[in-house]
N, C-alpha and C positions, 0 to 999 in steps of 0.2 A: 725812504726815510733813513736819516743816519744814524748815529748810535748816540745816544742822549744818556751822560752819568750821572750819577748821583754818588757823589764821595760823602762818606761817614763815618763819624766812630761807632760801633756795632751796637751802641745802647740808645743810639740818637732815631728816639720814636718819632721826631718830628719830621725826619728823614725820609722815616720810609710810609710815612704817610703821603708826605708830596709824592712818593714814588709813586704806590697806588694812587692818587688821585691824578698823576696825568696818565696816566693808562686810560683812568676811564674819560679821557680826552684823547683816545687814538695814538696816543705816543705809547712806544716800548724802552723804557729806562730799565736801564743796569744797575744795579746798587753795588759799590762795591766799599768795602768793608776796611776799618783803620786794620783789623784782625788778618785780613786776607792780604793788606798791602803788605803789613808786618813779615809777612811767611811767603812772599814770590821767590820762585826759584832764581829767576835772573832779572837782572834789570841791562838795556841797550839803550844807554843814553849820550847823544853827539851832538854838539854845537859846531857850526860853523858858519864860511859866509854869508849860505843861504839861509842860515837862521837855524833853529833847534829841532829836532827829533827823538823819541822816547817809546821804545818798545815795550812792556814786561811782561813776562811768562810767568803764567798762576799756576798754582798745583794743580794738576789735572790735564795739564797742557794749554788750560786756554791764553791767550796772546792777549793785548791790547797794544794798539799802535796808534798813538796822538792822530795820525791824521786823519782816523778813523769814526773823530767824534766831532759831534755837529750840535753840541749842547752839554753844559756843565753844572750841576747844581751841586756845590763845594760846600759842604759844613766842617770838611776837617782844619781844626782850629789849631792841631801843633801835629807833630812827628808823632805818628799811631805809639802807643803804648803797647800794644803789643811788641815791637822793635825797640822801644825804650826799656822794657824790662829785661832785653837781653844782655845789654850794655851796664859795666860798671869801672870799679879802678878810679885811679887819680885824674885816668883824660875822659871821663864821662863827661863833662861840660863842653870839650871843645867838640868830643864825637857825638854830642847834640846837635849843635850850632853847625857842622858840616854835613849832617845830615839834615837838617834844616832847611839848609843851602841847597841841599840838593831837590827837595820833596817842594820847594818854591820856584825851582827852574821846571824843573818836570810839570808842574801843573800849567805852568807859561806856555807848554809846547802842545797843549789841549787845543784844540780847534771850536770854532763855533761862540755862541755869547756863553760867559762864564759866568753864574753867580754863586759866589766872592769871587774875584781877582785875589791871588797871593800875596802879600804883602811880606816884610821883614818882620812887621812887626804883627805878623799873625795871619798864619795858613789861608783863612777864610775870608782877610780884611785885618784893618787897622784895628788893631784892641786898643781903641783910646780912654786912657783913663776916664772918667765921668767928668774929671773939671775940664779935659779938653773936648768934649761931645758939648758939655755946659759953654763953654766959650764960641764955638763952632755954630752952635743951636744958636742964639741970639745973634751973631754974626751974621745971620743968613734969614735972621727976622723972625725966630720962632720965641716964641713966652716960654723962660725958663721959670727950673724951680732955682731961686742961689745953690751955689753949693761951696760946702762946708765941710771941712775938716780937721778935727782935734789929734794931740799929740798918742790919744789914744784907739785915735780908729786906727784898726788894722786893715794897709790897706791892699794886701793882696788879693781877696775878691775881688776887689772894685775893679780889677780890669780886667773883669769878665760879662760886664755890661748889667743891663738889667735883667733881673731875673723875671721874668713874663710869664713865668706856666701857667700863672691863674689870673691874668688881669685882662678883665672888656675894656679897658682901654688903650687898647694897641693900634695902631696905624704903621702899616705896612706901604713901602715905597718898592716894587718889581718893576725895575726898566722906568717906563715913562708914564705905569700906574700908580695909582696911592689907593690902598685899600686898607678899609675899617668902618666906624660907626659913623653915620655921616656927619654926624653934630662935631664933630670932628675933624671928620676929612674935609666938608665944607673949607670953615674960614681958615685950614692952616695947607691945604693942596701945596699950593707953591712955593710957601717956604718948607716944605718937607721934601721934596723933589730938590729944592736949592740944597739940601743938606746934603742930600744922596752924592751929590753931582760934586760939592766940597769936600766929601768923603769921599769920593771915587767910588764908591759901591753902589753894584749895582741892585740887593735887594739890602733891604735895613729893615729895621724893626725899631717904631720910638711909640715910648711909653709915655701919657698923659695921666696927671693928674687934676683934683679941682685944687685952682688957686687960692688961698685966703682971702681974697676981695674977690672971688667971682673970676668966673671964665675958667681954663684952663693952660696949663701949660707942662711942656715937657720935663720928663722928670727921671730917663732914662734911656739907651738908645743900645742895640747890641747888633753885632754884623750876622748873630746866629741865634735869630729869635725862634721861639717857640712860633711853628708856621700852623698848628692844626686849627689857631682861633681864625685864620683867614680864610677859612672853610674853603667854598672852589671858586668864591670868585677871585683869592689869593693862587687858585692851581690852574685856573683859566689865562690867570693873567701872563702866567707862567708858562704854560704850552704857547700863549702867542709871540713870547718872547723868543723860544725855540724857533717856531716855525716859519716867522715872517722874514 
């Protein structure tokens, strides 16, 4: 078996839960830390015709080498803050944006199925605003909620998806599973999978609510959902993602 990650920011409980939970599905994951990527001694990274390569040395000595991984579960959503607090001055914005550049090529050179794929527009997956998840969702045939915004919402959160820690009504899309409540996953299976597949991600997480006239419909969607509500048939679906 090969070496199966799990990248995260050091606080991200939902993380290292899926870790422990595919263990006890016979995988051995590595967790490794936005804190530990922060403080590697070296990084060896090369492009060329044959395509990319990515070695880095952790404290301690231990090595990781892209070709070495055969499964990726990505929650890191920007450039670790541990490495961002060491950076300041007038060219902090643009020594973001190239280290940015960099921590989205490097994860490109990871072997095996990847959930998030890296994106531009966010480490782990697109962070699309909610009016473009709202657009996307209906496009693709799911029941939205509208959405709506005044001169005074702030809208910085908002492109950080829905916040899920406490809601039974989440539906989860892993690869070519949809898991959640069945009343649920029932009538909306295929246009949830149709989103994933519009979004290019390969796990998502979309929040339902009840509609004002009955039934239910989407009401928020995030590339880094809170994964502990998908108990193990969300970590099952997950190991077979790996292993098949």
């Amino acid at each position: 078996m090969g070496m199966i990650l799990v990248i995260c920011d050091e606080t991200d409980t939902s993380a290292f839960w899926a870790a422990e939970a595919l263990k006890e599905h016979g995988l051995s994951p590595i967790v490794v830390t936005g804190a530990e990527l922060g403080n590697v001694e070296s990084w060896r990274h090369t492009v060329g015709e044959s395509g990319a390569d990515c070695e880095i040395r952790f404290a301690g000595g231990w090595r990781l080498h892209s070709s070495e991984t055969t499964g990726v579960l990505n929650r890191l959503v920007c450039v670790p803050w541990q490495w961002q607090r060491q950076v300041g001055g007038d060219d902090r914005a643009y020594a973001l944006q190239e280290m940015s550049a960099f921590y989205l090529s490097w994860l490109y050179t990871l072997r095996g199925p990847i959930f998030n794929k890296p994106t531009p527009q966010g480490l782990c997956g697109n962070l699309r605003h909610p009016s473009a998840w709202t657009a996307l969702g209906g496009r693709v045939g799911l029941p939205v909620r509208p959405y709506q915004q005044s001169a005074e919402t702030d809208a910085s959160p908002l492109w950080w998806g829905a916040d899920s820690s406490s809601s039974a009504n989440l539906v989860y899309v892993v690869g070519s599973s949809v898991i959640g409540p069945q009343f649920l996953v029932e009538p909306h299976r295929e246009a949830c999978l149709r989103l994933a597949t519009a979004a290019d991600i390969g796990l998502l997480g979309i929040e339902f609510e009840a509609g004002s006239e009955g039934g239910w419909r989407m009401c928020g969607v995030s590339v880094a959902p809170n994964l502990i509500h998908g108990g193990n048939a969300l970590a099952a679906a997950l190991a077979e993602e790996f292993t098949s």
